[in-house]
Structures are given as C-alpha cells and as structure tokens.
C-alpha positions in Angstrom: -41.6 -42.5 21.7 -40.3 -45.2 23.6 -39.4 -44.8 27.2 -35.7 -46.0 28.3 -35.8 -44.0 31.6 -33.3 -46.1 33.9 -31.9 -47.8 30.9 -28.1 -46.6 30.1 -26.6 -46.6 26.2 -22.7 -45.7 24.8 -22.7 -44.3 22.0 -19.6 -44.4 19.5 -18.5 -41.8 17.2 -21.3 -39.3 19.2 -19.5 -35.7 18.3 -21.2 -35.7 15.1 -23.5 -37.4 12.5 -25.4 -40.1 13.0 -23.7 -41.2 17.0 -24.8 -37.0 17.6 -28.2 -38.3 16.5 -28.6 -41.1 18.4 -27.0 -39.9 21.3 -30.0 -36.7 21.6 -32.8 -39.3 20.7 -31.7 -41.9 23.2 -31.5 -39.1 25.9 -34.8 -37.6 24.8 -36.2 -41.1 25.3 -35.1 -41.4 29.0 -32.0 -43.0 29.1 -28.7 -41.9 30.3 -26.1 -41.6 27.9 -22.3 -41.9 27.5 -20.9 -40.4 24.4 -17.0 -41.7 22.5 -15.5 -40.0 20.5 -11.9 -39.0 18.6 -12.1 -35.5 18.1 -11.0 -32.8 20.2 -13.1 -31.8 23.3 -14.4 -28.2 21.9 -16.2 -30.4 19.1 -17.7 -32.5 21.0 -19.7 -30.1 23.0 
C-alpha cells in the first residue's frame, strides 16, 4: 500500500459509498483525512 503519512486529503460525499471507501483507505494509508458530507451527523459516524 502506498504510504501518505503527512499527506492530508477531503473527501466529498464520505458518509457512505464510494467517499466512505476512500475516506478508510486513504486513512489506512497514512494520511489525515477530512470527510463532507449532506446527511445528518448520526449517519455519518
């Protein structure tokens, strides 16, 4: 995997789906992560 450890990523529509995805691979990987989204805050978490 690659390493993004002091590298920083926002991630759109990250409640669900694919952003959810992306979001928990890119923090995985290192990086920290910011997460938008439309839905209501229970959701989200």
């Amino acid at each position: 995997m690659i390493n993004l450890a002091g590298k920083h990523a926002f991630v759109t529509g990250g409640s669900r789906g694919i952003g959810r995805a992306t979001a928990l691979l890119l923090a995985r990987a290192g990086a920290k992560v910011a997460v938008g989204y439309r839905t209501r805050k229970p959701v989200a978490e």
